[in-house]
C-alpha positions in Angstrom: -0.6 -30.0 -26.4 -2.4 -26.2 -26.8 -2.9 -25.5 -30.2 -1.9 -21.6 -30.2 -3.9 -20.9 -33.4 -6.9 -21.5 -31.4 -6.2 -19.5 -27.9 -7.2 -16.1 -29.8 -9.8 -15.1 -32.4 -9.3 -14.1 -35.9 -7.4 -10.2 -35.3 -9.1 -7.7 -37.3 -6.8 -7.2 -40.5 -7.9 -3.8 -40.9 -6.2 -2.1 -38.0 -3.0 -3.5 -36.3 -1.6 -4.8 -40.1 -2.7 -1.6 -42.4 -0.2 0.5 -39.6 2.4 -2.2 -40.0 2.7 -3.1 -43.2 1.6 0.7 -45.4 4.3 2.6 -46.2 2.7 6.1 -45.7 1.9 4.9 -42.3 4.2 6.7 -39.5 5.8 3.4 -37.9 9.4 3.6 -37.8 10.9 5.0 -34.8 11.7 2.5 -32.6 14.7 2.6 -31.0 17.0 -0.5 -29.6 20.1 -0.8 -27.2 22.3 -3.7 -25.6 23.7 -2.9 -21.9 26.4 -5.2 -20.1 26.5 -5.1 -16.6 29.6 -6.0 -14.6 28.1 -9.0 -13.5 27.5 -10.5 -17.1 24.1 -9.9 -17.5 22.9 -8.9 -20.7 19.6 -6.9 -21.4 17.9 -6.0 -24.3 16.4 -3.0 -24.4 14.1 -1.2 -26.6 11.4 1.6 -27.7 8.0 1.0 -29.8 6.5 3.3 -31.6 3.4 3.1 -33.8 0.9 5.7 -35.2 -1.8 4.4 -33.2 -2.5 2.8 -30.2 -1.8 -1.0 -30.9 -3.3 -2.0 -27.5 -0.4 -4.4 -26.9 -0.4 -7.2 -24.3 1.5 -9.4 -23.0 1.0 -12.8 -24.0 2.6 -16.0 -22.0 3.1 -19.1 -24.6 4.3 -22.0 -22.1 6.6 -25.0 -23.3 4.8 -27.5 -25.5 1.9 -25.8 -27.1 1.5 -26.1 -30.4 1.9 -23.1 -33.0 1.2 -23.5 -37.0 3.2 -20.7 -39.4 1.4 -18.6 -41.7 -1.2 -17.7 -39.5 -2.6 -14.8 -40.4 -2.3 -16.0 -44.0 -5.8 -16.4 -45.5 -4.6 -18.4 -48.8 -1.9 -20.5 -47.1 -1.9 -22.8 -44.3 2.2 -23.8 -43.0 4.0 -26.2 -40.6 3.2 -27.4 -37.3 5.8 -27.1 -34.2 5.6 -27.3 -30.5 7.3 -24.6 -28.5 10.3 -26.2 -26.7 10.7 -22.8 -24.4 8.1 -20.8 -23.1 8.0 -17.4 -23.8 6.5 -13.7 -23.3 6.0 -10.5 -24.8 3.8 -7.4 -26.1 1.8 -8.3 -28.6 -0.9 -5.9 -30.2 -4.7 -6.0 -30.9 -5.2 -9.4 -29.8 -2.8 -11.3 -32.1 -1.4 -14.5 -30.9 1.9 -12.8 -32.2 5.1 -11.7 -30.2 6.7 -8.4 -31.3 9.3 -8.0 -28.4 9.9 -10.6 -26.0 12.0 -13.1 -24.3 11.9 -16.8 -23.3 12.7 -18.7 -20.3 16.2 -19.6 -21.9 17.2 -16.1 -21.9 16.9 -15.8 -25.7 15.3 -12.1 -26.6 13.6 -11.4 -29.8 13.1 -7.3 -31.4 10.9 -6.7 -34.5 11.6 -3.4 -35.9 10.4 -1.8 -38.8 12.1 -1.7 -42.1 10.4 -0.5 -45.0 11.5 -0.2 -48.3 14.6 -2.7 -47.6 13.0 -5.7 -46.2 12.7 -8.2 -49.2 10.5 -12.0 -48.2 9.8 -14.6 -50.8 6.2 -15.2 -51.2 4.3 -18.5 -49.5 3.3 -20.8 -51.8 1.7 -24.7 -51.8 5.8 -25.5 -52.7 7.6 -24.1 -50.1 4.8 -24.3 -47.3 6.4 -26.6 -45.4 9.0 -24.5 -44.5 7.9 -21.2 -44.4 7.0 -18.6 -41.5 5.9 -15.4 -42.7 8.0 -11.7 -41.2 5.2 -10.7 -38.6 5.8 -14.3 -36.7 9.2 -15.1 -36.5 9.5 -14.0 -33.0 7.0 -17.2 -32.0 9.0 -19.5 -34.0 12.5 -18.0 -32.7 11.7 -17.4 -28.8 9.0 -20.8 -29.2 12.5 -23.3 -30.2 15.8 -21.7 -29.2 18.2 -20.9 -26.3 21.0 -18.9 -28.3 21.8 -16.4 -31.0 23.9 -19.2 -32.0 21.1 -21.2 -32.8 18.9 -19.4 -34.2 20.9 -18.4 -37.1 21.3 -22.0 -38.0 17.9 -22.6 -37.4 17.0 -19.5 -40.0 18.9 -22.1 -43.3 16.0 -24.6 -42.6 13.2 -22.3 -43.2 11.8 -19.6 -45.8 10.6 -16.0 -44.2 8.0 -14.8 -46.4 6.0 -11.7 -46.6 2.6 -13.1 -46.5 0.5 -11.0 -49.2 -2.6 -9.9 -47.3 -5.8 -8.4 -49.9 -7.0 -6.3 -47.2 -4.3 -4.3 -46.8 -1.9 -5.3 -49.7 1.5 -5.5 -48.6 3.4 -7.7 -46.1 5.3 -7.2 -42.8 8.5 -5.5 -43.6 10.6 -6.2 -40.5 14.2 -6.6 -39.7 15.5 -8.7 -36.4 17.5 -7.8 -33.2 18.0 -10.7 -31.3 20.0 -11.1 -28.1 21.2 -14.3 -25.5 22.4 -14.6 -22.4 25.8 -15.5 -23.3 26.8 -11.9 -24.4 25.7 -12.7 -28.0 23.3 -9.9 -30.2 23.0 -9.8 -33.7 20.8 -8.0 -36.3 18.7 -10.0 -39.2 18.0 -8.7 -42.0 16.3 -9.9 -45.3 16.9 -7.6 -48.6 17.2 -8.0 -52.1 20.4 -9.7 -51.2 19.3 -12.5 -49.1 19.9 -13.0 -45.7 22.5 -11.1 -44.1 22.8 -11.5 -40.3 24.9 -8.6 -38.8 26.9 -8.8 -35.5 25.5 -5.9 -33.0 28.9 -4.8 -32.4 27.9 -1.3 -31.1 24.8 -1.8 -29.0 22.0 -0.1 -30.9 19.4 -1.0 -33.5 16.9 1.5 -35.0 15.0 1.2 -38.8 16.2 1.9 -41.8 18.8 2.4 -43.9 20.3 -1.6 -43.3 22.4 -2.0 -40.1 26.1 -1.9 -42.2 25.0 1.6 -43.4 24.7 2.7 -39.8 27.8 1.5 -39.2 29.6 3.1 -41.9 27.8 6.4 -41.2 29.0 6.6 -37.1 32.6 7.6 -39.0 31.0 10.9 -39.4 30.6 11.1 -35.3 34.4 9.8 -34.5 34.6 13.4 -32.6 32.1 12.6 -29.8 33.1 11.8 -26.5 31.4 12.1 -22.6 34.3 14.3 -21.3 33.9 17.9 -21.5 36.2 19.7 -24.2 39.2 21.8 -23.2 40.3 25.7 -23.0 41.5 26.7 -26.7 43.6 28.9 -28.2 43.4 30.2 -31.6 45.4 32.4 -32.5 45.9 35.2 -29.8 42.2 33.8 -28.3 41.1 31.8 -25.9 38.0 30.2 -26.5 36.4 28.6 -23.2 33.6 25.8 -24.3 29.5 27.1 -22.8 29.0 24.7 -19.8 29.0 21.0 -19.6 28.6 18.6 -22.1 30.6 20.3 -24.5 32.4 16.6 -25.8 28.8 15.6 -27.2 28.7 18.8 -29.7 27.7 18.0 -32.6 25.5 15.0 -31.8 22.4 15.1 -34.1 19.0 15.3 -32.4 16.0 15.0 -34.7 13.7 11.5 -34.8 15.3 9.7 -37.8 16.3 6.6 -38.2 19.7 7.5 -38.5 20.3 10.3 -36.3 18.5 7.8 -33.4 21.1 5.1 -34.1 23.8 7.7 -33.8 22.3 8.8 -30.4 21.8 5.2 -28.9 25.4 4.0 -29.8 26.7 7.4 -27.8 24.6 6.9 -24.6 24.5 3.3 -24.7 28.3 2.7 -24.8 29.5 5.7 -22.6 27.0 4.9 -19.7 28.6 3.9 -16.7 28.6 0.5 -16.2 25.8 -1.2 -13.9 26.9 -3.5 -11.2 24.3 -5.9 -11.3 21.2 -6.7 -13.3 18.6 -4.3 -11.3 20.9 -1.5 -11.9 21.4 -2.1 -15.0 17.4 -2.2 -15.7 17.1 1.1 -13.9 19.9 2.4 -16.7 18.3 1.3 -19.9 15.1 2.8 -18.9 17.0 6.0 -18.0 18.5 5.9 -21.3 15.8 5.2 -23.6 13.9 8.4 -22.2 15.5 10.3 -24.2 14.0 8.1 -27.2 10.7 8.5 -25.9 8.5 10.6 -28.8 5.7 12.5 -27.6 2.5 12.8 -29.2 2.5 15.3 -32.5 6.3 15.4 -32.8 6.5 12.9 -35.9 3.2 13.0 -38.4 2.8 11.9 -42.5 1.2 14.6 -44.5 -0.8 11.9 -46.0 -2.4 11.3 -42.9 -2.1 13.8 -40.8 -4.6 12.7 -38.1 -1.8 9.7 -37.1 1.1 10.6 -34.8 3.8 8.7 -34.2 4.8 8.1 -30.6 6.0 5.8 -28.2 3.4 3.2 -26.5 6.1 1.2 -24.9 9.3 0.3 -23.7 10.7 -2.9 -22.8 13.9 -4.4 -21.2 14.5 -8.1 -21.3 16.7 -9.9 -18.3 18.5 -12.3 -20.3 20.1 -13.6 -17.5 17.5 -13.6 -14.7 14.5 -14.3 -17.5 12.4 -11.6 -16.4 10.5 -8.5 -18.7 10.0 -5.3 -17.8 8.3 -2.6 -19.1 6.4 0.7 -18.8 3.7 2.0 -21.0 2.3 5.5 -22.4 -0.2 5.0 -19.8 1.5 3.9 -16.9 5.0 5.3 -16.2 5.9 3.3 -13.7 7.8 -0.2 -14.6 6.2 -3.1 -14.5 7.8 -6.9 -14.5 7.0 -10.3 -15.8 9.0 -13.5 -14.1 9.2 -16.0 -17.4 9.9 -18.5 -15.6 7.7 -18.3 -12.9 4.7 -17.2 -15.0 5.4 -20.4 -17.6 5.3 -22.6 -14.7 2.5 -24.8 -14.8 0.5 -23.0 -17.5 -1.5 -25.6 -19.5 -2.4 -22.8 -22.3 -1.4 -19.5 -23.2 -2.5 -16.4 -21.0 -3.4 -12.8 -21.4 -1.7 -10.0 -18.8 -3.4 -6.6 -19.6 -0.2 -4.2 -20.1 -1.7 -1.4 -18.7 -2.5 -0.4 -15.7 -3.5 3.3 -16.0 -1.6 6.6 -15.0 -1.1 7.7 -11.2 -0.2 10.2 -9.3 0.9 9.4 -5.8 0.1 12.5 -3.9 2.2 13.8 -0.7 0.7 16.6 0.5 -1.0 14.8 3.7 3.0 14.1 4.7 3.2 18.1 5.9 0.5 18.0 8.5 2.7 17.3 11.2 5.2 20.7 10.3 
């Protein structure tokens, strides 16, 4: 067995973590959606956005090596498992964490933030034995299980704490999308009311407020549709809608949390259904373009040298186990084979996510005019 604890060196505390876990940092855009092709497949699809470049990887776990909870806990040491799935996915700064990924099951695992909501226990000597803290739940979820199904039972055997860091004084504060093969997505959230697992009945997942709050706030878009509105007449008038794409009026555009889940559940559920998997890929990155946030767009006045904007963007294959993504760097979209690249691996592996902008020029195709 491959001890995952010591694959990768201490990460530096004072960098990836102070973004993640600060409140005045700018990390809480990220967008998520769930598209179902005709042929069954599911993907998982999502945005991440951070203040800073987080340098994400993506880091291969295969089947049987051995992970420890409470990692990057300096006071607390937790429990030992072996990882009956291998798995994949961006991680950043060199942590032997998975933010986003997806396992050779077809399960997929989502962090997204969720300040000021997201309530953990704390770890202690007592409850050691059973707890993983919010920043690695995706190791322990895509590392043991096949199905939403059973993760969910899996979550009433353990405790998710927010591991209470000195450097940086605060914890993780996360919530969960997590997606299967069989059609199955749910969102996990842990507040001052416990637990609460929520089924992804619409498609999307952003941040903040909880996921029922969304829910009950898309009653203020029952209006919107993809068809184009009709000729009126009021009165002795005849109003004519300006162009296309009149049945979307009134379909809020700025970066918030709110108005992004509003925006995800409109494109996601009035796309045209894919035919198979490959199309369906090509949609969801089509799709979550108009998520992506450019440089300067979204900025704290407390630190106005950070910008939040979008480093990444992932889709996850459920069905055929493969991960694509593309990068602020390098537009075009890239794929990892979960399967394939688990296959034989005696210890986890390193694939540097980026591979640099290019242009492809075409010029030399007009000599012959």
């Amino acid at each position: 067995m491959v001890k995952l604890s010591s694959f990768l060196p201490a990460p530096p505390l004072a960098g990836l973590l102070v973004a993640l876990l600060a409140n005045t940092s700018p990390t809480q855009a990220c967008t998520g959606i769930i598209l179902r092709c005709l042929d069954g497949v599911v993907l998982a699809a999502r945005t991440m956005e951070f203040g800073f470049d987080i340098k994400s990887n993506i880091l291969v776990v295969p089947p049987g090596t051995k992970m420890t909870t409470l990692g990057l806990d300096p006071e607390h040491e937790g429990f030992t498992y072996e990882a009956k799935y291998g798995f994949l996915g961006a991680n950043g700064l060199d942590m032997p964490i998975v933010f986003d990924g997806l396992n050779e099951a077809g399960l997929y695992y989502g962090a997204f933030y969720f300040a000021g909501h997201a309530v953990f226990g704390e770890a202690s000597d007592a409850n050691r034995g059973k707890a993983v803290s919010s920043e690695e739940l995706g190791n322990w979820m895509l590392g043991q299980f096949a199905t939403v199904e059973e993760v969910v039972a899996g979550l009433k055997k353990i405790e998710v704490v927010g591991s209470y860091v000195k450097e940086i004084d605060g914890f993780a504060p996360f919530h969960y999308a997590v997606s299967d093969a069989t059609g199955a997505s749910v969102v996990i959230e842990y507040t001052a009311e416990g637990l609460t697992v929520h089924k992804n009945t619409v498609n999307a997942v952003t941040n903040t407020p909880t996921y029922d709050w969304h829910l009950t706030n898309l009653r203020n878009y029952v209006g919107l549709t993809p068809f184009n509105k009709e000729t009126i007449e009021v009165g002795s008038l005849k109003l004519t809608p300006f162009g296309e794409g009149t049945g979307m009026v009134g379909l809020p555009g700025d970066l918030s949390s709110p108005t992004r889940f509003v925006r995800a559940v409109a494109f996601a559920n009035t796309a045209l259904p894919s035919k198979t998997a490959k199309d369906g890929v090509f949609q969801a990155f089509h799709i979550l373009n108009v998520f992506d946030i450019p440089k300067g767009a979204i900025r704290n006045p407390a630190h106005k040298d950070l910008t939040d904007y979008t480093l990444w963007t992932s889709v996850g294959d459920t069905a055929n186990k493969v991960y694509y993504y593309k990068t602020y760097q390098t537009q075009g979209v890239e794929s990892v084979d979960v399967r394939k690249a688990v296959a034989g691996l005696k210890a986890p592996k390193i694939i540097k996510m980026e591979s640099g902008f290019s242009v492809k020029d075409r010029t030399s195709e007009l000599n012959g005019k």
